[in-house]
N, C-alpha and C positions, 0 to 999 in steps of 0.2 A: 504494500500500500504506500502512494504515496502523498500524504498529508501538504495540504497548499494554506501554510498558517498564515495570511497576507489579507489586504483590503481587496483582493483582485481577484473575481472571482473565475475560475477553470474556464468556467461558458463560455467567458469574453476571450481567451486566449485565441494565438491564433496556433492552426490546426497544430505545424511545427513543435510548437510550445506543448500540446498537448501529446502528442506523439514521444518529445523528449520524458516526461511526467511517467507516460505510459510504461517504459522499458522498466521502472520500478515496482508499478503494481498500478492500479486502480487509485484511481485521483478521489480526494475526499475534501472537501473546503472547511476548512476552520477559520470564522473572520478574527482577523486582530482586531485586539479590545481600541476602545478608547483610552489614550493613556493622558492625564490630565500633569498640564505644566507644573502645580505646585503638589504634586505626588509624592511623597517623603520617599528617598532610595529604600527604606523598606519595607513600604507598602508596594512599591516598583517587586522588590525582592519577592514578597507575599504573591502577589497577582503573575508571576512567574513560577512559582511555584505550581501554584493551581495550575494553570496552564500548559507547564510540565507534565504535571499529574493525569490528564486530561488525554494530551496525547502518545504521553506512553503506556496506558493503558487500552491502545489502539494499535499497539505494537507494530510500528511502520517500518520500511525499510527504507525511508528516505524523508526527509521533511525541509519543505523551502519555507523559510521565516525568514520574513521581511516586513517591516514596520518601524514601529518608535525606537530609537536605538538603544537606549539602555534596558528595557523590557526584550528586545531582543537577544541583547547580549546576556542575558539570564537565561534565557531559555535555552538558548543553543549553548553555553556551556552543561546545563542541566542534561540536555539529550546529550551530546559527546561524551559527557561523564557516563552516561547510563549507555553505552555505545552506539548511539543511532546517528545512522549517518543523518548531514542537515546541510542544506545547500542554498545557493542563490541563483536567481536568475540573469545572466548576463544578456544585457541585449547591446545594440549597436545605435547609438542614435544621432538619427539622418536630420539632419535641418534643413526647409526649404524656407527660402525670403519669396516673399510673393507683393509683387508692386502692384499698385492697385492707386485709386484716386485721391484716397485718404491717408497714403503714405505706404511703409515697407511694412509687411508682416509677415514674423518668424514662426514656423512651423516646427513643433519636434516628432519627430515619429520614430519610436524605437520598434526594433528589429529582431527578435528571443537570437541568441549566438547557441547559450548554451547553459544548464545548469554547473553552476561548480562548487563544488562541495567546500566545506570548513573545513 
C-alpha cells in the first residue's frame, strides 16, 4: 500500500504520478491536518504522533508526506524509525510568461519526475 499523506488528492494526479504510486501497492489518501502557526513544538510532537499511529497501523510499504514542515518532519522520522519506507514527490517545474493586454503572466506547471525516498 501506498499511503499519499498530503493536501493533494491521488484523483487529481496525473496518470504518471499515479502509475509511479502504483508499483508500491494500492494508493490510499490521508489528508494532512491543518497545522496552526502558534502550535507549541509539542503539541506539533502530539499531532505527529497520532498520525504516526494512524498510518502505521495501515502497514504501508511506502508513504509520501508532504505538508507543514515541522509536522512533517515528525512523522517521517516516526515511520523510518518504525522502518517504513516514506518518500516525496519530485516534479519539474515548467514556467510559461504569457503576454496578454494587461501585462506578463507567469504560469507554473509542474511535471511528477519521480518519487524519492528519505
Amino acid at each position: 500500500m501506498f499511503i499519499n499523506f498530503s493536501n493533494h488528492p491521488s484523483k487529481l494526479w496525473a496518470e504518471d504520478e499515479r502509475n509511479a504510486a502504483l508499483q508500491y501497492g494500492t494508493i490510499e489518501d490521508l489528508a494532512f491536518p491543518q497545522v496552526p502557526a502558534n502550535m507549541s513544538t509539542d503539541g506539533v510532537r502530539k499531532l505527529a504522533e497520532e498520525y504516526a499511529e494512524k498510518i502505521l497501523a495501515k502497514k504501508p510499504d511506502c508513504v509520501m508526506c508532504q505538508g507543514e514542515f515541522c509536522l512533517s518532519w515528525h512523522v517521517i522520522a516516526r515511520l523510518k524509525e518504525a522502518g517504513v519506507r516514506v518518500a516525496a514527490a519530485c516534479s519539474e517545474r515548467i514556467v510559461e510568461e504569457v503576454y496578454g493586454e494587461n501585462g506578463t503572466e507567469k504560469r507554473s506547471v509542474f511535471r511528477f519526475v519521480q518519487f524519492r525516498e528519505y
